[in-house]
N, C-alpha and C positions, 0 to 999 in steps of 0.2 A: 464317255470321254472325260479325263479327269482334269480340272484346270487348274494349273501352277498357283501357288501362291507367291505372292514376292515376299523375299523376308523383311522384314520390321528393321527400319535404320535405327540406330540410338549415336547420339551424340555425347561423347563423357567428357567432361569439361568444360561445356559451354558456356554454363556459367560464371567459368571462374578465368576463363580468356579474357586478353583484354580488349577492348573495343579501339580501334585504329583509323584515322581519318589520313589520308596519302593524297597529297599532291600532285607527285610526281616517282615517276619509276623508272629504273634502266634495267634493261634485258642484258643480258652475258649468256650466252650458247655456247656449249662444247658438243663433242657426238655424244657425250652421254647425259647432258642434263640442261635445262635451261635454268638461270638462276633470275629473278625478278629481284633488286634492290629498292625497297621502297620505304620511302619517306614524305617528307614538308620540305619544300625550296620556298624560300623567305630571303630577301635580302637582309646583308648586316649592313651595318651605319656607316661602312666605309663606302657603300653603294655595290659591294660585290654580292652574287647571288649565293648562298649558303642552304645544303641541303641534310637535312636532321635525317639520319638514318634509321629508320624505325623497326623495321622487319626487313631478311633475309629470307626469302623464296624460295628454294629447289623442287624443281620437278623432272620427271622424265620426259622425253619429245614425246611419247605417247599421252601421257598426261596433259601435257602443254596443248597439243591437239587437239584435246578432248575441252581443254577450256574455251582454247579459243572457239568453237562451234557454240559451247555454254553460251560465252560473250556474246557470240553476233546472232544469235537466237534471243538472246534478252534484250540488246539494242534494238532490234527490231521491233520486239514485244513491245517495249517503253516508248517506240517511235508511234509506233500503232496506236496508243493511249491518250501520251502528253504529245505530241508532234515531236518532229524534226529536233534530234541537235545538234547546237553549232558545231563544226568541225576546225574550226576558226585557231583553234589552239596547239596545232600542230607543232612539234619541236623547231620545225627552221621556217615558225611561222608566230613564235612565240611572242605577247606584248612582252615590252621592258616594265621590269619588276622598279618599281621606284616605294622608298618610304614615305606614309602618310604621316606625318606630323603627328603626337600625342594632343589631342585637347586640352589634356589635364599641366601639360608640359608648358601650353603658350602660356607668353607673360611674365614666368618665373625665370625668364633669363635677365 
């Protein structure tokens, strides 16, 4: 009996992608694609929340289903490890974003 081999993954470009830290994301679904909008939500100085658009997402609902299992087989895995986390940060559970004062800034007014 002969056993399959799996092919060999190669990554081209990895090194020259860029490295992305996100925030925050919004989801957009049609029947053909799910889109992920992902960025950094930071408030600006007028106190309104401001959200830097970083990367544009598209995938297929097959795709998208296949991450989300990815997802929650990793949260798992990482729960399994480092314990529990908070779920605390839920969109309509979200703290208010307020500005921290520059250090460098008190005084010089």
């Amino acid at each position: 009996m002969e056993t399959e081999t799996k092919p060999k993954q190669e990554y081209v470009g990895l090194e020259t992608a860029p490295d992305l830290y996100i925030n925050s994301i919004r989801l957009l679904i049609t029947p053909y694609d799910f889109q992920f909008i992902a960025g950094t939500t930071a408030p600006n100085n007028n106190g309104d929340v401001v959200t830097f658009v970083k990367a544009k997402i598209m995938m297929s609902p097959s795709h998208a289903k296949v991450l989300a299992g990815l997802l929650a087989a990793h949260v798992v895995a990482y729960e399994k490890h480092f314990g529990p986390i908070p779920d605390n940060l839920r969109a309509t559970n979200s703290p208010k974003m307020e500005m921290i004062p520059d250090p460098n800034e008190e005084g010089q007014k």
